[in-house]
KOLDOLUM-550011 format. One record per residue (C-alpha): x, y, z. Coordinates in steps of 0.1 Angstrom, whole numbers, padded with zeros to 4 digits, always signed. Each point is the difference from the previous one (the first is absolute). Layout:
residues N
XYZ...
END
This chain:
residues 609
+0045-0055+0062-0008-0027+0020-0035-0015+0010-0014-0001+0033-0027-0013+0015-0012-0014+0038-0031-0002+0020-0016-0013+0033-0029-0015+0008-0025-0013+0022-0017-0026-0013+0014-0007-0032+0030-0016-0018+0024+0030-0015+0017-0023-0024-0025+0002-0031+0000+0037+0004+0038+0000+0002+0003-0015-0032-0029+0020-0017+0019+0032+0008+0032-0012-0006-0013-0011-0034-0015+0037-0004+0038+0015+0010+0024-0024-0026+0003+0032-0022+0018+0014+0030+0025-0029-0006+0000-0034-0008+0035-0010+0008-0015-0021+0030-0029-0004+0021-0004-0017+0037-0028+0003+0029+0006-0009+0037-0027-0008+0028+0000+0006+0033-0017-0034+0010-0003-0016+0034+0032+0025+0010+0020-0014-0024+0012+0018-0036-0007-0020-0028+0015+0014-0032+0000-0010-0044+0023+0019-0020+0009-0007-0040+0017+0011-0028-0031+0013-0027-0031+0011+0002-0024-0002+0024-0013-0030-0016+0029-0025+0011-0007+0003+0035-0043-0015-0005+0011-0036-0001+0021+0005+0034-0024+0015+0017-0026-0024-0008+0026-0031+0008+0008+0016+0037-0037+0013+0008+0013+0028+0003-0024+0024+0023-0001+0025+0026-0016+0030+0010+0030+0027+0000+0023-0001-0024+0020+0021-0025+0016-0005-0036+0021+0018-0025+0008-0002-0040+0028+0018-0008+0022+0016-0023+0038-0006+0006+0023+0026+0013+0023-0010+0029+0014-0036-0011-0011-0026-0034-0031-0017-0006-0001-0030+0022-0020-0019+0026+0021+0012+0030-0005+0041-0007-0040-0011-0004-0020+0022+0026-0011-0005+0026+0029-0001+0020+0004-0016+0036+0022+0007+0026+0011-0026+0029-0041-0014-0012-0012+0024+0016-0006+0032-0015-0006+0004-0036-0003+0024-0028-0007+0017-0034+0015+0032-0014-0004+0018-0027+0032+0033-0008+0033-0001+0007+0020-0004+0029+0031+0025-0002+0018-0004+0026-0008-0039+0004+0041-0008-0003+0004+0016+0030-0030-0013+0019+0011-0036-0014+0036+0004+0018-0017+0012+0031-0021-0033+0001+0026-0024-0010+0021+0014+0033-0034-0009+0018+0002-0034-0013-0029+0000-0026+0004-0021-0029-0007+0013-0033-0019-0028-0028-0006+0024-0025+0016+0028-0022-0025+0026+0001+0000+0034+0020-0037-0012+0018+0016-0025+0020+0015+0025+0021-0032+0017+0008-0011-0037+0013+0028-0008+0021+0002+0036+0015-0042+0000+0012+0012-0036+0013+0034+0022+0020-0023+0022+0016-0034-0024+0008+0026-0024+0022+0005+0031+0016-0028-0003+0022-0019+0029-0028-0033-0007-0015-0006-0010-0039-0010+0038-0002+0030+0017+0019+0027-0029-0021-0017+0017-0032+0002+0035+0006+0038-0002+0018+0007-0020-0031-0016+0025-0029+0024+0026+0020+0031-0020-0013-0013-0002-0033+0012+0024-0029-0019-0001-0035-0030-0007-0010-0025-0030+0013-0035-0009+0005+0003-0031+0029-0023-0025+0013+0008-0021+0032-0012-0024+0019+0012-0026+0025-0010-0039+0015-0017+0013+0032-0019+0029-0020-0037-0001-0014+0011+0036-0012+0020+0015-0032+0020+0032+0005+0005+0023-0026+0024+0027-0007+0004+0022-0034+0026+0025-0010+0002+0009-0039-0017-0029-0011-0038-0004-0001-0021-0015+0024-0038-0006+0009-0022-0015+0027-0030-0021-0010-0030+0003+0024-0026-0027-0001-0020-0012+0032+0015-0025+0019+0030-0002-0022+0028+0028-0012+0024+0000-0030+0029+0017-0012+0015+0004-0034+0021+0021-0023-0028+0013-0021-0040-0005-0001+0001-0027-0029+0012-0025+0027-0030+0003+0018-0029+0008-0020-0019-0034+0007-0003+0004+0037-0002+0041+0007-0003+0031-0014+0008+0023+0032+0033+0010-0007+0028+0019+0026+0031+0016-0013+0030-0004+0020+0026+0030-0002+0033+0000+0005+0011-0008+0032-0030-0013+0014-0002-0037+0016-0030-0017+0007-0013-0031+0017-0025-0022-0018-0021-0023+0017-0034-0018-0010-0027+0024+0017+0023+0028+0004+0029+0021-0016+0025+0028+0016+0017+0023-0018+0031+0018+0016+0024+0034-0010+0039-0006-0001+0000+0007+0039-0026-0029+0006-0029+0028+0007-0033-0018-0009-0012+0023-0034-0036-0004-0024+0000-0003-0035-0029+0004-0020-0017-0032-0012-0003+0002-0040-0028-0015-0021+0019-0011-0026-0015+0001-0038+0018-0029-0014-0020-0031-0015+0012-0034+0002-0018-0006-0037+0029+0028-0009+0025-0028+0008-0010-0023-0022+0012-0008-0034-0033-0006-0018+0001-0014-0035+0034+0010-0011+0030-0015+0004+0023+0021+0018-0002+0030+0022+0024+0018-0024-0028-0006-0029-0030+0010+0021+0012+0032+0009+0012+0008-0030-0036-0003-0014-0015+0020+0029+0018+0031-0009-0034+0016-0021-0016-0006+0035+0022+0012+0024+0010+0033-0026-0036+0011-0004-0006-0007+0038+0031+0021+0010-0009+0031-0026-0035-0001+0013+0011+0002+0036+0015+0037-0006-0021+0012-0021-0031+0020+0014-0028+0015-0022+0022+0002-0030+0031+0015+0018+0031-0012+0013-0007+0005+0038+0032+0007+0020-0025-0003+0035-0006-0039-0012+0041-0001+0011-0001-0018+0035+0013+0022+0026+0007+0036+0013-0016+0026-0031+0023-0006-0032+0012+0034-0015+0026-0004-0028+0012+0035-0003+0016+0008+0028+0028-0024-0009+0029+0007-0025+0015-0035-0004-0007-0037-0001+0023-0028+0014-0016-0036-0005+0016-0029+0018-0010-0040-0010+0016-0031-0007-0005-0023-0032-0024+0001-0021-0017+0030+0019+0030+0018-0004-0003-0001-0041-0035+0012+0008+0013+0032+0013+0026-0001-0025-0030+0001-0025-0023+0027+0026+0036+0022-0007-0008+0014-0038-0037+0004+0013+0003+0024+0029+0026+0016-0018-0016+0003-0034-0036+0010+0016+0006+0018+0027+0037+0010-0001+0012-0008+0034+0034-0015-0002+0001-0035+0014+0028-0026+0012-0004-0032+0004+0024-0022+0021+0004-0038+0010-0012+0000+0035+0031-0024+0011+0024+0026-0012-0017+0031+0009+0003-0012+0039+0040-0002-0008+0003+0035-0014+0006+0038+0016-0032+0014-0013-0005+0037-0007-0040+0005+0009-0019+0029-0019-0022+0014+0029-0031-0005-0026+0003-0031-0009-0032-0027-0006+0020-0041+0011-0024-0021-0022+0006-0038+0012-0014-0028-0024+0003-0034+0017-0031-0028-0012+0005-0018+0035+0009+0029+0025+0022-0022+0018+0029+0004-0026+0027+0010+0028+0021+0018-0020-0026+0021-0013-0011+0007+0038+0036+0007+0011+0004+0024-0031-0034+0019+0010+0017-0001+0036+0032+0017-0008-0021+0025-0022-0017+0010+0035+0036+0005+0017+0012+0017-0028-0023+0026+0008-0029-0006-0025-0032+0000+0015-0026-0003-0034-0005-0039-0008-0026-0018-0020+0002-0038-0009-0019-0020-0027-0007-0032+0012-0020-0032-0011-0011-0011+0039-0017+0026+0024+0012-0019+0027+0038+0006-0002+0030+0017+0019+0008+0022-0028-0039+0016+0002+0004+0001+0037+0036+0021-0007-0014+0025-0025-0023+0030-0002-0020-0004-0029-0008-0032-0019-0011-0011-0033-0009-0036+0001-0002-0021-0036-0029-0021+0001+0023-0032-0017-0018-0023+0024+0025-0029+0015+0030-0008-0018+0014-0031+0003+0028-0007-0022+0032+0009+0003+0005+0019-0030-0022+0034-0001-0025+0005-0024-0032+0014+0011+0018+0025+0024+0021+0012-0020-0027+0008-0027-0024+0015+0029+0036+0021+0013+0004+0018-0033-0038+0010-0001+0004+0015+0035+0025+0018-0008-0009+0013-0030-0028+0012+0017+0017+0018+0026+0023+0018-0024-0038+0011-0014-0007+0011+0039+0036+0021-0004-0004+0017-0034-0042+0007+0010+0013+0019+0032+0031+0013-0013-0027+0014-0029+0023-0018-0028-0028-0016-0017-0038+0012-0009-0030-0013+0012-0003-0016-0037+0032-0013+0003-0009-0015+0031-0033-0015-0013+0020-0012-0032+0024-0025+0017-0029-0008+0025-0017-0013-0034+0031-0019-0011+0002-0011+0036-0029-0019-0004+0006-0015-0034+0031-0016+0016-0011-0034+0010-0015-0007-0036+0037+0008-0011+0008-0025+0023-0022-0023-0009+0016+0006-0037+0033-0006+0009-0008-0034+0019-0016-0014-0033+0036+0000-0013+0004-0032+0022+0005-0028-0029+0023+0025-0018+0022+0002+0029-0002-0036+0006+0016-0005-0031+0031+0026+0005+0003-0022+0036+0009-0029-0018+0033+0017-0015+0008+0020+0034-0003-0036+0017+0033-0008-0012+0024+0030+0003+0017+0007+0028+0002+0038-0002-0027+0029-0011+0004+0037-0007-0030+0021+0006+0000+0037-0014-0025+0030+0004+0005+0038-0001-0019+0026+0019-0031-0013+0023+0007-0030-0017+0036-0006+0015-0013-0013+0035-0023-0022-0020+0025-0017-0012+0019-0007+0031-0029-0011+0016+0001-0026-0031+0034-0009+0008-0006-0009+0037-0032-0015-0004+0016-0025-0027+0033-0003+0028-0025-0008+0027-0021-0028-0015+0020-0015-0027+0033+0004+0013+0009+0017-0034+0031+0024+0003-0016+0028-0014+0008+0043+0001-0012+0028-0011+0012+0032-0016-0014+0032-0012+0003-0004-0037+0020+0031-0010+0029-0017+0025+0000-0032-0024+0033+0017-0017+0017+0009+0036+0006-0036+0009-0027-0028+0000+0002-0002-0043+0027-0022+0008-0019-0029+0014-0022+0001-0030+0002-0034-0022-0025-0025-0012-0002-0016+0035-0017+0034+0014-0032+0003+0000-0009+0040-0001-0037+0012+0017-0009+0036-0012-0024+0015+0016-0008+0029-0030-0037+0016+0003-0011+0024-0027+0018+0032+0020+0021+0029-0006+0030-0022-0003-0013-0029-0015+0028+0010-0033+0028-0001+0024-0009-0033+0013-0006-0014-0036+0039+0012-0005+0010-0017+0029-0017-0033-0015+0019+0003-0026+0037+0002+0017-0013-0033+0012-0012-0016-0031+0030+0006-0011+0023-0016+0024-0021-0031-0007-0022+0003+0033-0038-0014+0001-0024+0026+0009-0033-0003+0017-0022+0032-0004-0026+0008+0020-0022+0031-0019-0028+0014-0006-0027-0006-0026+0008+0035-0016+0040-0006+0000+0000-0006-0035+0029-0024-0003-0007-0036-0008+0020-0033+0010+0026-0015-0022+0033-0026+0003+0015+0008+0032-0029+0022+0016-0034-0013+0015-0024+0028+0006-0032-0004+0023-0022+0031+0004-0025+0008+0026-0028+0028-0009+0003+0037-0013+0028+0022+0020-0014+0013+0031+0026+0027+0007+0009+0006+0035-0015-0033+0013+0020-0024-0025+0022-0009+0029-0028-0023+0018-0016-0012-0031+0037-0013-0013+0009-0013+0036-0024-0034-0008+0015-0017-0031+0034+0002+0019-0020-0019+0028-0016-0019-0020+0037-0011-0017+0015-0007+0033-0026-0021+0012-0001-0021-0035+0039+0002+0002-0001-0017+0033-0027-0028-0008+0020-0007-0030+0030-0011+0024-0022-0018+0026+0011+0026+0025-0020+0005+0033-0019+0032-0008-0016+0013+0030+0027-0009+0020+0034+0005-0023+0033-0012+0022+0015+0023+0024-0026+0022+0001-0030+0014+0024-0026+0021-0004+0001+0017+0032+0034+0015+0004+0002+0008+0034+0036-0004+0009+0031+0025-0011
END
C-alpha cells in the first residue's frame, strides 16, 4: 500500500524527482511521507506526519540535495501515525530504508536484535529489516550480500529499497509487493508503479519475486534469490503524464466519474472486431470457452461486486455455473477444484496481493485455466495469467473506483458473450443484438450523469445521517453494495446493503425516519417486488431514495424521491445504474468537506494482506 520511490544519478539532483514521484504515489498512502540523501557520505533524512506537501518547506530551509537518495509515503500498518514510524528508516546512520508489505515474523527478528544490542526508535515491523542489513554489512558483507542474507530472514510480503553513507548505489529487493526499475541515461530510478516516474522515463523493468537488484547511475544489476545475475525485459511503458493530471475538475473522484462514456466505448471497441465479439482479441494463449464446465472468479472490493454482477450474466447467457469468492478468504479455505474450471481474476491495479495470492493458491490447488481483467498491461496479475482482457479505463487515481469498475462489468459481460457464442447458447443475431446495445451504452451513460443536480440535492439530506440502507434485487443487488461501499469509503457514512426480498428477515428493523433508503429499481422482471418492498419501508416511516428508470412508471411523493435515468436497457442496467450511486457518494462526501480522492485509512493500491 505504500509508496516508493528512489533514484541515482550522475549529474543531477534526485530530490525534485523524489518529491514528484512521491507526489504521483500519495494514493498508495498518505499517512506520512520522508526522503533521505546520500550526500557527501552522510544520510540526511525529512520525515512528517501528512501529505507530501509538509515536507517542501523543510526541504527548501535545509537545501536539501543530493544525487542518491530514496523516500517513502506510506500507509500505516505496523505501529500509529507519527513522526518516529515515518520512512525512511536508519540504522546506527548508516544504512537506511523503505518498505512497503508486512513483516511476519518481525517480533522475532526484533528479539534477536535487541540481544545484539540494536536499539529500536520506532514501532513499525520495517525497522527490523534496517537494523538486520546493518547486523550483517558490519560483518565484513557487501550492501548486496547484507540484503539478500537479510530478505532470507524475512517472512511476508515486501518491496525494499536500501542504501547506505558510503554507497552511490540503491539495492532493491521485492517479494509480493510491486516493484520497478526506471532506466534513463546517466541516471536510474526505482518505484512502486510507473506513475512515480513518468516525468523522467518511460523504459520500464519489472522486478519479480525474489529478485534483488543494484541500481547505480550508468548502470543496473538484477539478481535471482541465489544472487545469480538474471535479464529482464525493458518495457516501453504507455502511460502519459497528461493522464496524471486533474484538468478542469475539481477532484480525481469527479473526473473519472465523467470519463466513464470514454473509457466504456474505448473498452467495447477494443473486443469487438468486424461486428463480432472476437475471443482471439483476448491477450494470451488461443481463448476457447467450451471446454470448461465451471467458473470461479476471485477479487477484492469493488471488483469483487463486479463479478458478483458478471455471475447472473454467464449464468443467464451461457449457463455455466459460476462462483465467486473473496480472494482473502478463498486462500484460507480447503477448496474442492472441478478439473474444468475457467479462474477469472479482476483486479484494476494488478498489484492487489490478495488477489495474486488467491490466483496463486488456485495454481496449487491444481487449476491450471486462468484469465485476469485488468486496467494496467503492465502488472503482476497479467504476468501470472494465461489470457487477458484489459479495460481500457485509462489511469485511475482516486481511491474510490469508478471508471474500473464500469469498464470490469463491460468485459465481463463480454466474455460471458465469448462463453454462450462458443458454447452455441446464443445466435448470431443475438450476438449482433447486444453488440448494438453495447454500443449505445455510453450515451446511457452520458444520461445517467445528467442526473447530477438532482443528486446534489438528495446529498444534502444524506450529509447529515449517520447510517444508509441500500437495496437491489437480481443484477441489481451488487449495485447496490457497490453504493454502500462507495458512500462508506468517501463520506465516512455507515451504510449496508441488502437484497430487497431480505428487508423482512432482519434489517426492517433499523428502518425509522433517520434512514435514508437507496433503491436501485430499473424497469425489470421484478421491478413489482421491489415496489412491495418500498412499501414495507414507507411504512415503518423510512425515507426512500429511488433510483429508476424513465419507463418505471411510479412518480415521487412524501417520503420517496425518485430520479430516473433513460429507457430500461435490460441486461446492461447494472452499469448504467452504477453512476448516480457515484455520483451520490461523491456529492455526499463534498457535502461533509471530506477528502475525496484520498478518504482516511484508505489506499488505492492494496498491496499488503
Amino acid at each position: 500500500m505504500c509508496g516508493i520511490v528512489g533514484g541515482v544519478s550522475k549529474n543531477n539532483n534526485i530530490v525534485p524527482i523524489l518529491i514528484n514521484g512521491l507526489e504521483k504515489l500519495e494514493y498508495r498512502g498518505y499517512d506520512s511521507v520522508g526522503i533521505a540523501i546520500i550526500h557527501h557520505q552522510r544520510i540526511q533524512r525529512i520525515r512528517s506526519v501528512g501529505r507530501v506537501s509538509t515536507i517542501h518547506k523543510k526541504i527548501s530551509e535545509k537545501n536539501f540535495k543530493g544525487k542518491t537518495g530514496i523516500g517513502h509515503t506510506r500507509w500505516a500498518t505496523h505501529g500509529g501515525v507519527s513522526e518516529k514510524n515515518a520512512h525512511p528508516h536508519i540504522s546506527n546512520n548508516e544504512i537506511v530504508v523503505v518498505h512497503n508489505g508486512i513483516i511476519e515474523n518481525h517480533a522475532k527478528l526484533c528479539e534477536f536484535l535487541k540481544n545484539k544490542n540494536y536499539k529500536f526508535k520506532s514501532e513499525t515491523d520495517t525497522e527490523v529489516i534496517a537494523h538486520l542489513i546493518h547486523y550483517y554489512r558490519k560483518n565484513k558483507s557487501s550492501l548486496l550480500d547484507a540484503v539478500h542474507k537479510t530478505c532470507k530472514k524475512l517472512e511476508g510480503a515486501y518491496a525494499i529499497a536500501v542504501s547506505d553513507k558510503n554507497s552511490n548505489e540503491i539495492i532493491v529487493a521485492r517479494n509480493g509487493c510491486p516493484l520497478i526499475i526506471g532506466v534513463s541515461e546517466d541516471q536510474n530510478f526505482i518505484a512502486s508503479d510507473i506513475s512515480a516516474l513518468i516525468s523522467v522515463t518511460n523504459n520500464i523493468v519489472f522486478l519479480e519475486d525474489g529478485d534483488i537488484a543494484l541500481i547505480a547511475s550508468d548502470s543496473y544489476q538484477i539478481f535471482d534469490d541465489n544472487l545469480n545475475q538474471i535479464n529482464r525485459k525493458i518495457h516501453k511503458s504507455s502511460v502519459k503524464e497528461n493522464q496524471m493530471e486533474l484538468g478542469p475538475y475539481n477532484h480525481f473522484m469527479q473526473k473519472e466519474i465523467y470519463e466513464q462514456p470514454v473509457a466504456i466505448a474505448d473498452t467495447i471497441e477494443s473486443i469487438i472486431d468486424e461486428g463480432s465479439i472476437n475471443p482471439k482479441l483476448i491477450g494470451g494463449s488461443k481463448f476457447d470457452a467450451s471446454k470448461y464446465e465451471s467458473i470461479l472468479i476471485l477479487a477484492a472490493g469493488t471488483s469483487y461486486y463486479a463479478g458478483l454482477t458478471a455471475k447472473y450474466w454467464f449464468e443467464h447467457l451461457a449457463k455455466v455455473p459460476v462462483n465467486v469468492e473473496i480472494a482473502s478468504e478463498y486462500r484460507y479455505r480447503d477448496v474442492v477444484t472441478p478439473k474444468k474450471q475457467l479462474i477469472i481474476t479482476i483486479s484494476q491495479s494488478g498489484e492487489t496481493l490478495d488477489t495474486l495470492e488467491a490466483l496463486k493458491q488456485a495454481k496449487k490447488n491444481g487449476n491450471k485455466n486462468s484469465l485476469t481483467i485488468c486496467n494496467v498491461q503492465e502488472s503482476a496479475i497479467v504476468r501470472q495469467s494465461n489470457n487477458v482482457l484489459y479495460t481500457r479505463a485509462g489511469v485511475e487515481i482516486g481511491v474510490a473506483s469508478t471508471k474500473a469498475f464500469t469498464t470490469q462489468l463491460v468485459c465481463l459481460f463480454v466474455l460471458a458473450l465469448i462463453f454462450a457464442k462458443q458454447r452455441k447458447k446464443i445466435t448470431k443475431k443475438n450476438e449482433l443484438a447486444y453488440i448494438e446495445e453495447l454500443r449505445k451504452l455510453s450515451g446511457h451513460i452520458q444520461t445517467a450523469l445528467n442526473l447530477e443536480p438532482q443528486i446534489k440535492a438528495w446529498a444534502k439530506k444524506f450529509s447529515k445521517k449517520s447510517n444508509a440502507l441500500f437495496l437491489g434485487r437480481g443484477l441489481h443487488y451488487p449495485i447496490a453494495l457497490e453504493g454502500a461501499l462507495k458512500l462508506k469509503e468517501v463520506s465516512y457514512i455507515h451504510a449496508e446493503a441488502y437484497p430487497a426480498g431480505e428487508l423482512k428477515h432482519g434489517p426492517l428493523a433499523l428502518v425509522d425516519k433517520d434512514l435514508p433508503v437507496v433503491v436501485i429499481a430499473p424497469n425489470d422482471k421484478l421491478l413489482e417486488k421491489v415496489k412491495s418492498n418500498m412499501q414495507e419501508v414507507k411504512a415503518r416511516g423510512g425515507e426512500l431514495f429511488v433510483i429508476a428508470d424513465a419507463d418505471s412508471h411510479f412518480d415521487a411523493e412524501t417520503g420517496i424521491h425518485v430520479i430516473r435515468t433513460n429507457r430500461h436497457v435490460g441486461i446492461l442496467s447494472p452499469i448504467v445504474h452504477s453512476i448516480p450511486v457515484q455520483l451520490l457518494a461523491y456529492h455526499v462526501a463534498l457535502s461533509k468537506k471530506t477528502d475525496v480522492d484520498k478518504p482516511r485509512n484508505l489506499a488505492k493500491s492494496v498491496t499488503v494482506e
